[in-house]
Backbone as JSON Lines, residues from 0, in Angstrom:
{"i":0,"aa":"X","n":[250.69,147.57,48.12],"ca":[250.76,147.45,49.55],"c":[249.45,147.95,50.15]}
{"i":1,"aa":"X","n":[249.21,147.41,51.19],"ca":[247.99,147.64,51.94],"c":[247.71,149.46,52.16]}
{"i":2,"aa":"X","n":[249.07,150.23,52.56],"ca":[249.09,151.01,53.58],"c":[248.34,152.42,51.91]}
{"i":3,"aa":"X","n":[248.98,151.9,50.6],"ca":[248.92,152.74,49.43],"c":[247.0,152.49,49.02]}
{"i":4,"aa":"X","n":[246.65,151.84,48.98],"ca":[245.12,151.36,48.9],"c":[244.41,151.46,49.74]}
{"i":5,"aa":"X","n":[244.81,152.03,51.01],"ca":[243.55,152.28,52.3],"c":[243.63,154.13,52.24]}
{"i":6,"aa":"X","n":[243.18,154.67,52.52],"ca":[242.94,156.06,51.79],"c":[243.24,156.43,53.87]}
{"i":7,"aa":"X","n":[242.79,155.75,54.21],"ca":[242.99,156.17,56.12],"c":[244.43,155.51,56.35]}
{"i":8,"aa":"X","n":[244.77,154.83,55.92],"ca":[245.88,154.43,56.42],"c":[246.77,155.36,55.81]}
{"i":9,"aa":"X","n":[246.8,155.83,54.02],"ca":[247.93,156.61,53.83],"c":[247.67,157.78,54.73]}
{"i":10,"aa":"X","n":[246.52,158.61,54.76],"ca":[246.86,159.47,55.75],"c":[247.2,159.54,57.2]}
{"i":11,"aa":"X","n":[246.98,158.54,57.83],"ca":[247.77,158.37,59.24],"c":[249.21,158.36,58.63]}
{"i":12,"aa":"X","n":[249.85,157.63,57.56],"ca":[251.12,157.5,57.72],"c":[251.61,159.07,57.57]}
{"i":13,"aa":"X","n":[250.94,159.88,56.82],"ca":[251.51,161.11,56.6],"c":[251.25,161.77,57.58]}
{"i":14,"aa":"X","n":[250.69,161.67,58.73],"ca":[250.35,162.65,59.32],"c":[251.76,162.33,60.57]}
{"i":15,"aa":"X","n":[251.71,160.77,60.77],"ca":[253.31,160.26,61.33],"c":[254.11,160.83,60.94]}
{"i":16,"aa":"X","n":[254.33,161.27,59.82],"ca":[255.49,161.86,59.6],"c":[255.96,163.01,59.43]}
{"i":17,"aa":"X","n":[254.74,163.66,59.5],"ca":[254.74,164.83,59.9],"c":[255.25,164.93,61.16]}
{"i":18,"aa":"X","n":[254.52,164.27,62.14],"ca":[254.35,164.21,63.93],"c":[256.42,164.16,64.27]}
{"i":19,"aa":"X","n":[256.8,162.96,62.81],"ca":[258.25,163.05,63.71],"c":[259.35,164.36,62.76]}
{"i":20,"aa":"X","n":[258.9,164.43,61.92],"ca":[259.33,165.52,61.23],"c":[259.71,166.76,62.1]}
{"i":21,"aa":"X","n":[258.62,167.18,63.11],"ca":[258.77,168.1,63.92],"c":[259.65,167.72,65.32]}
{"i":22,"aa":"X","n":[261.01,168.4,65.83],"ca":[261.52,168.11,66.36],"c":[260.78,168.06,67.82]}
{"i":23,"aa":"X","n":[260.14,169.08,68.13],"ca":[260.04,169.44,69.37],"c":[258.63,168.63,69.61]}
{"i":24,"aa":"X","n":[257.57,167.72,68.99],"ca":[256.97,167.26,68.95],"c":[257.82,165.94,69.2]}
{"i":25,"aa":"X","n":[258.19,165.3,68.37],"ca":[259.46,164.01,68.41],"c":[259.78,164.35,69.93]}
{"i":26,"aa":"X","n":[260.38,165.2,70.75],"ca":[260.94,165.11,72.09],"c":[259.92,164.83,72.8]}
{"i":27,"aa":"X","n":[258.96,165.55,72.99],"ca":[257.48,165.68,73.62],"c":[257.32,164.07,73.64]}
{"i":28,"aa":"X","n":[257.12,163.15,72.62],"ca":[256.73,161.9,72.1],"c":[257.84,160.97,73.33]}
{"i":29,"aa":"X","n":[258.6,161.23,72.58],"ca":[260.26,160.17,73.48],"c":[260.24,160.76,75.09]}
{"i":30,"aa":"X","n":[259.84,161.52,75.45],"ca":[260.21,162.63,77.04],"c":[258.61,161.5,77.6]}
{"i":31,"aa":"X","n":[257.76,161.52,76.93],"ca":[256.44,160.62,77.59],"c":[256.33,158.97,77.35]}
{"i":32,"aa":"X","n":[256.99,158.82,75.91],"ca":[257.73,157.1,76.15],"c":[258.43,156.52,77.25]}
{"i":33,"aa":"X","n":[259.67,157.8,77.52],"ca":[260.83,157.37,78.57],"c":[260.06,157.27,80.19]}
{"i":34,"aa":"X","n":[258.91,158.44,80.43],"ca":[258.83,158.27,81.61],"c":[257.92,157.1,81.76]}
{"i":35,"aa":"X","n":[257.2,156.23,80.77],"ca":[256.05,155.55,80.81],"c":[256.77,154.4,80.75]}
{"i":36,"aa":"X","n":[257.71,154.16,80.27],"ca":[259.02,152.86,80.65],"c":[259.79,152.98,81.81]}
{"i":37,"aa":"X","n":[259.66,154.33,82.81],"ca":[260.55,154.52,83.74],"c":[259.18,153.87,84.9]}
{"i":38,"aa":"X","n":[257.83,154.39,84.59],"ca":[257.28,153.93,85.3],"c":[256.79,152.42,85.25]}
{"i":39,"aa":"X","n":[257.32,151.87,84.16],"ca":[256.48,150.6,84.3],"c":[257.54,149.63,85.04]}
{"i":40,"aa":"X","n":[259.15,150.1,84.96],"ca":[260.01,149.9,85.53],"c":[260.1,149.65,87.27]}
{"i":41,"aa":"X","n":[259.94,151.07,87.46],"ca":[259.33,150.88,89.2],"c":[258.52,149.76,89.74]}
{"i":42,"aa":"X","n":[256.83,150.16,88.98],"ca":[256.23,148.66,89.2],"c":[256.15,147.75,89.2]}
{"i":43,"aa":"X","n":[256.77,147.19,88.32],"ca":[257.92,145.74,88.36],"c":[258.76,145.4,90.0]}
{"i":44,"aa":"X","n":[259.71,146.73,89.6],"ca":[260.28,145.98,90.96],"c":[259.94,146.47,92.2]}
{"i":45,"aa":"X","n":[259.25,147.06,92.49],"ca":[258.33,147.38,93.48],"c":[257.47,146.16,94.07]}
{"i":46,"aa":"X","n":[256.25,145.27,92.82],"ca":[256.13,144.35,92.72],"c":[257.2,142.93,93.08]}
{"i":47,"aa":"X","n":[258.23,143.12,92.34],"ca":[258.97,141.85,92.67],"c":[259.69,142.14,94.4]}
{"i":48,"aa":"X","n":[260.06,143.48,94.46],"ca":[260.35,143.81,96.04],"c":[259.46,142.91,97.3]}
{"i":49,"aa":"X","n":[257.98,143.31,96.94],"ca":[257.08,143.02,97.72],"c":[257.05,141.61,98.05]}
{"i":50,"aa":"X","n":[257.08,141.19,96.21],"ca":[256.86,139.33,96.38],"c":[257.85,138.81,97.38]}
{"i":51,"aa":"X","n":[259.15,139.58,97.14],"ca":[260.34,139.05,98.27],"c":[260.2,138.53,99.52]}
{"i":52,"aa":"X","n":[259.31,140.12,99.9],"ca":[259.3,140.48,101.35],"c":[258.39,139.63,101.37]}
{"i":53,"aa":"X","n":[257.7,139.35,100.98],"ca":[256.41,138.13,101.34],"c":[256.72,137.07,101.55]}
{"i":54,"aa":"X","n":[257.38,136.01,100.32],"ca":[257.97,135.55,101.09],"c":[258.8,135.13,102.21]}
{"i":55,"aa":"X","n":[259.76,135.92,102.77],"ca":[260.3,135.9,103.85],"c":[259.63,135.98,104.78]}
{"i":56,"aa":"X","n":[258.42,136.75,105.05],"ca":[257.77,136.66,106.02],"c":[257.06,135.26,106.15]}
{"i":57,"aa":"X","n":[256.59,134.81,104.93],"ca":[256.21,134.09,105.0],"c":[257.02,132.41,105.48]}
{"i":58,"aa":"X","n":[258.24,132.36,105.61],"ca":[259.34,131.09,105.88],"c":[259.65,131.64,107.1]}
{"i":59,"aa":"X","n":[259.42,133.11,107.54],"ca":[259.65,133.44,108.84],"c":[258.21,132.36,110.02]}
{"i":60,"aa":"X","n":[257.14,133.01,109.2],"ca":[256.58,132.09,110.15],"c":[256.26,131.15,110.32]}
{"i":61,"aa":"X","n":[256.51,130.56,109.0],"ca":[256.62,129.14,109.45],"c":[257.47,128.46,109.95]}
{"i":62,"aa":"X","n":[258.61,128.67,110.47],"ca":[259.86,127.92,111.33],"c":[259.1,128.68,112.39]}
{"i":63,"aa":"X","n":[258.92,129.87,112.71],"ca":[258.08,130.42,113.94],"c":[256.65,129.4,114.8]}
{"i":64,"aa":"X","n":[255.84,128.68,113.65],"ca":[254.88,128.16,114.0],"c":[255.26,126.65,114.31]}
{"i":65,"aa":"X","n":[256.68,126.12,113.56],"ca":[256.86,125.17,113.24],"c":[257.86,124.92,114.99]}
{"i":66,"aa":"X","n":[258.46,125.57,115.5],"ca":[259.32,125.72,116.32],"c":[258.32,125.95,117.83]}
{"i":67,"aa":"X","n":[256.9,126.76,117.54],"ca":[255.8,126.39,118.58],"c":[255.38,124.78,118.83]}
{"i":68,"aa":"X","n":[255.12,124.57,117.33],"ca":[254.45,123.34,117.81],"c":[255.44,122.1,117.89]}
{"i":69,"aa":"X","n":[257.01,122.16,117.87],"ca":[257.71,121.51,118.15],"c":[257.73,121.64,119.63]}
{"i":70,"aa":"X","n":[257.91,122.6,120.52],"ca":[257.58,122.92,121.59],"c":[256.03,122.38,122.44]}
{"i":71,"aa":"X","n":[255.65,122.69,121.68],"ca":[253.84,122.02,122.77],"c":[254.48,120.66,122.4]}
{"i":72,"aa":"X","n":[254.66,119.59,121.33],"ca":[254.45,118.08,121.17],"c":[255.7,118.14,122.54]}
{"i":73,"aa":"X","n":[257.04,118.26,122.69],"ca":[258.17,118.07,123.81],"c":[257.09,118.53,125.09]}
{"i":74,"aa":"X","n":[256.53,119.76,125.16],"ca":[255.59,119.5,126.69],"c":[254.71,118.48,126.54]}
{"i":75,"aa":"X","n":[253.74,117.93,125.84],"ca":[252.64,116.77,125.69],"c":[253.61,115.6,126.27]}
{"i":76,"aa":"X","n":[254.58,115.46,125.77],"ca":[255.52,114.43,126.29],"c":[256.23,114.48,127.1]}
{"i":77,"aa":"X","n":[256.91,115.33,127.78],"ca":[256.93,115.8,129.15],"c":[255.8,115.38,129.96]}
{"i":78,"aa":"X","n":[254.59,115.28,129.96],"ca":[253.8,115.67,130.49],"c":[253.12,114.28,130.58]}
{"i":79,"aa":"X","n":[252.89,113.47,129.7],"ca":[253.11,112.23,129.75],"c":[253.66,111.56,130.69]}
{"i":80,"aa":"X","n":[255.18,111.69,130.31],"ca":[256.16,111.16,131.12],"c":[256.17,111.18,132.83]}
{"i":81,"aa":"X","n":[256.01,112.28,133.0],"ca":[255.81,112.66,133.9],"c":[254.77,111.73,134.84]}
{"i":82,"aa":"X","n":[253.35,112.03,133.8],"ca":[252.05,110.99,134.56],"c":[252.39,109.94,134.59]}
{"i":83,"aa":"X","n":[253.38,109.55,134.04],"ca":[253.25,107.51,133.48],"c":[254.1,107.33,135.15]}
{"i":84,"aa":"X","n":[255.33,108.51,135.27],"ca":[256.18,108.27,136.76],"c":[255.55,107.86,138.13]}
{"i":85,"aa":"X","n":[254.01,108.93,137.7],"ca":[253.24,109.03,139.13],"c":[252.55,107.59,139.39]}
């Protein structure tokens, strides 16, 4: 096996096992995994929160812009109408 013929690799593996061998080292290890998955967690949906809100704002204003300029074309034509009467 690779890991028995690399003279650096067997010693990283021993020194791993040393690292989990020791309990209070092992917690230390898992206590900075958990919060580094708790945080990547947040940013996700923090992220996907945001994308939400963006969108919505974003379909907000467009029926907002869309509902202006439905409004000016009904005055243009009003306004028309109006001249064509005179």
């Amino acid at each position: 096996m690779l890991a028995k013929d690399d003279i650096l690799l067997t010693k990283a593996n021993t020194e791993m096992n040393k690292f989990y061998s020791i309990a209070g080292e092992r917690a230390l290890y898992q206590a900075a995994r958990r919060e580094e998955h708790d945080r990547a967690s947040i940013i996700g949906a923090s992220r996907r929160e945001g994308y939400a809100q963006g969108i919505d704002e974003g379909i907000s204003q467009g029926i907002a812009q869309g509902a202006y300029q439905a409004n000016c074309k009904t005055a243009r034509l009003l306004a028309l109408h109006l001249a064509s009467c005179w």
